[in-house]
C-alpha positions in Angstrom: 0.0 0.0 0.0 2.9 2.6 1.3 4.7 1.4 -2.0 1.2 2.5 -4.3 0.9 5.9 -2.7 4.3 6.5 -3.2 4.9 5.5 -6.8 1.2 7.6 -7.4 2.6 10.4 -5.8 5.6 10.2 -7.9 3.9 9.8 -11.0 1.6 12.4 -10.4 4.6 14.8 -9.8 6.5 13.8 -13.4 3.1 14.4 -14.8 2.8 17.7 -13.0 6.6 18.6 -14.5 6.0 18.2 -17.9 2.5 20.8 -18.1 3.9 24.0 -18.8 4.2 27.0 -16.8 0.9 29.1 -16.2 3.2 31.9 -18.0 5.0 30.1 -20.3 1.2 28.2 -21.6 0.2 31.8 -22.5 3.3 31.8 -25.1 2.4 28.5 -26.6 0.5 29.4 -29.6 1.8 32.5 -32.1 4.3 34.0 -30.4 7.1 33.5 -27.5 7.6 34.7 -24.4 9.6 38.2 -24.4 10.6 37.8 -20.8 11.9 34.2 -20.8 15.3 35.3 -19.4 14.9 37.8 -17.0 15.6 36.5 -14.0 13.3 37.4 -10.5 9.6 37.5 -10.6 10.1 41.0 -10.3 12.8 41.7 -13.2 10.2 39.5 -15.4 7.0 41.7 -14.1 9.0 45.0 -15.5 9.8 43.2 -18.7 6.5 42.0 -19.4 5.1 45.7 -18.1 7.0 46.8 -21.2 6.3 44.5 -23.5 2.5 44.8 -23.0 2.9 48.4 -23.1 4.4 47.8 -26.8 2.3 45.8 -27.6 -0.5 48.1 -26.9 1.1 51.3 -28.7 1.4 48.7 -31.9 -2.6 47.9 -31.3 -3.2 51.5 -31.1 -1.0 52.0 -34.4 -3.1 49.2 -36.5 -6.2 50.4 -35.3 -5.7 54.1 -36.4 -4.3 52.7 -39.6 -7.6 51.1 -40.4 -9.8 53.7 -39.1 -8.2 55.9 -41.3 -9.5 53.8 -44.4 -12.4 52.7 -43.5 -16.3 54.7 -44.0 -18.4 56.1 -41.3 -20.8 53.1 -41.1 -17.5 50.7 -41.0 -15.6 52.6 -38.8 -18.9 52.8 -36.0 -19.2 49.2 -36.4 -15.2 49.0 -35.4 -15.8 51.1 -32.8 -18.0 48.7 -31.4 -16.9 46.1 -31.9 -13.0 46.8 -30.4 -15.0 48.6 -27.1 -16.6 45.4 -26.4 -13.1 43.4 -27.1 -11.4 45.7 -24.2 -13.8 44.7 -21.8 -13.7 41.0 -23.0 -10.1 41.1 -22.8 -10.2 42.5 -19.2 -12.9 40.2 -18.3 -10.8 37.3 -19.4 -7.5 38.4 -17.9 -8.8 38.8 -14.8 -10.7 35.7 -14.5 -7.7 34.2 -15.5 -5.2 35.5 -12.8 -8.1 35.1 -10.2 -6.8 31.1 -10.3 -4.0 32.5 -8.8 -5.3 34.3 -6.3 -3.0 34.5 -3.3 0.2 33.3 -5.0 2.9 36.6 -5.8 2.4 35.7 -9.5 -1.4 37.0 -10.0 0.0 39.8 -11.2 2.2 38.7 -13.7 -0.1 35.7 -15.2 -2.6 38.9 -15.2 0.1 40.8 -17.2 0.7 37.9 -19.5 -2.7 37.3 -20.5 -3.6 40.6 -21.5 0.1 40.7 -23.7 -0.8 37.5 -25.3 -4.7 39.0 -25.9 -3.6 41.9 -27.7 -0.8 40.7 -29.5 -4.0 38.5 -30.8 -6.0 41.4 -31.8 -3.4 43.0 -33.5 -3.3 39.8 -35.4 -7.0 39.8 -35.6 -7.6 43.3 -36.9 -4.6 42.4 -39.7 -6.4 39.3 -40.7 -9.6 41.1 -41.1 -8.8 44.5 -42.5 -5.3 44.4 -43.6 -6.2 44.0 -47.2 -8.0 47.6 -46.7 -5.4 49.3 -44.7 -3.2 48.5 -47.4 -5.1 48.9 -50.8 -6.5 52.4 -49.5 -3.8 53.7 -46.7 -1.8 55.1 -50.1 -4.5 56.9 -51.2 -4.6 59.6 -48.0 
């Protein structure tokens, strides 16, 4: 019985060692992690401060782009429809970190979902209205 519980209990810890990191799984898809090398929790939490708030000025950037290009009627619908993708994106984010509640790295899986969420729309807003921005950004 002792020799069962122990050879669960180190099964279930080889299992738990190869599931990525909460941070690291938030890096898994499109893009890596910018802060993979920085050390402390805290040296990482400044790094991924920046790198959110970069990746934010280059959401900013798109969207203007294709505002710029688009008509009234598209650019209310836009509007819209990025307004309600802030507040999903907060929404999500924090529901996210709340897992952690309690543990010092709320704030950084926090940080780390909404990087990974906007580097997404960014992608998102290219996908869908690239072909605009570019045919008609020239033309301004």
């Amino acid at each position: 019985m002792r020799n069962n519980i122990f050879l669960n209990l180190v099964a279930l810890g080889s299992a738990a060692a190869s599931f990525p990191s909460p941070v690291s799984a938030q890096f898994s898809q499109n893009y890596s992690d910018p802060c993979q090398n920085t050390g402390s929790m805290v040296d990482t939490s400044i790094c991924m401060q920046k790198a959110l708030e970069e990746a934010d000025a280059k959401l900013n950037e798109v969207y203007q782009k294709t505002m710029a290009v688009l008509e009234h009627y598209e650019k209310s619908a836009l509007r819209k429809a990025q307004r309600s993708w802030i507040a999903y994106r907060d929404l999500e984010c924090e529901a996210e970190a709340t897992l952690y509640s309690g543990g010092s790295g709320k704030g950084l899986i926090r940080q780390s979902c909404l990087y990974s969420t906007t580097i997404d729309r960014v992608a998102s807003l290219d996908r869908g209205f690239g072909w605009k921005v570019e045919k008609f950004s020239d033309e301004m």
